[in-house]
N, C-alpha and C positions, 0 to 999 in steps of 0.2 A: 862236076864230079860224076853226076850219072848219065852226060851225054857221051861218056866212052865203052858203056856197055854192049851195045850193038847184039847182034842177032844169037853168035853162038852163046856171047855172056849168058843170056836170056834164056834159052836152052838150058845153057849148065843149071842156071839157080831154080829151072823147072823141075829139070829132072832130080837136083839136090831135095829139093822138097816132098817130091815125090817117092824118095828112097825114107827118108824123115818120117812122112805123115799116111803112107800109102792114100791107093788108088780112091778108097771110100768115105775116109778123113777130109781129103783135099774135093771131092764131089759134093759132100753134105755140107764143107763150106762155102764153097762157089755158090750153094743152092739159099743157104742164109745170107748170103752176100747178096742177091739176088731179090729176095723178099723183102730186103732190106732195101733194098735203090727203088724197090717197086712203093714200098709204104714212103717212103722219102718222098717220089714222085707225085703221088696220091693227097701229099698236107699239103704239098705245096699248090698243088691246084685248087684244092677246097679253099686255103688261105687268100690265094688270088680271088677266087670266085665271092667270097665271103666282102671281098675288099670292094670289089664290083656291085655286090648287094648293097651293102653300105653307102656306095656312091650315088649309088640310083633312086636311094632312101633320100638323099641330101638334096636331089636334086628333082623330085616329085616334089618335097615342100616349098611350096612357095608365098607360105603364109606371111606376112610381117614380122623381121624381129621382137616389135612390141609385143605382138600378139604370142609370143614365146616366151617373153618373161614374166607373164603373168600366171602360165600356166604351171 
C-alpha cells in the first residue's frame, strides 16, 4: 500500500501538514521526536553496558558452586 507513494506523494502530505500544523508546531515536534530517539538510544546502551557488567561479574567468580551455596 505505501510502496506507491513516491516522491511528489511525499511532498503533498509534507506540505498538507504543514498548512495543518504550521511552521513552529511541526519544528517543536521533530525537536521531541528527536530527544526522544536520543533517550531511546542512551537505555539502550546503558542496558547493554549493564548486561556487559553483569557478564564480567559472572565470569571474575570462579569460586566453587559449593562454596556458593553455603553462603
Amino acid at each position: 500500500m505505501l510502496n506507491n507513494i513516491g516522491l511528489p506523494g511525499l511532498l503533498l502530505i509534507a506540505v498538507v501538514v504543514l498548512v495543518l500544523f504550521g511552521r513552529g508546531k511541526v519544528s517543536a515536534l521533530m525537536g521531541e521526536i528527536g530527544k526522544g530517539i536520543t533517550a531511546f538510544k542512551k537505555g539502550v546502551k546503558e542496558g547493554a553496558d549493564e548486561i556487559e557488567h553483569a557478564k564480567a561479574d559472572e565470569a571474575r567468580d570462579v569460586s566453587p558452586q559449593a562454596d556458593k551455596d553455603k553462603v
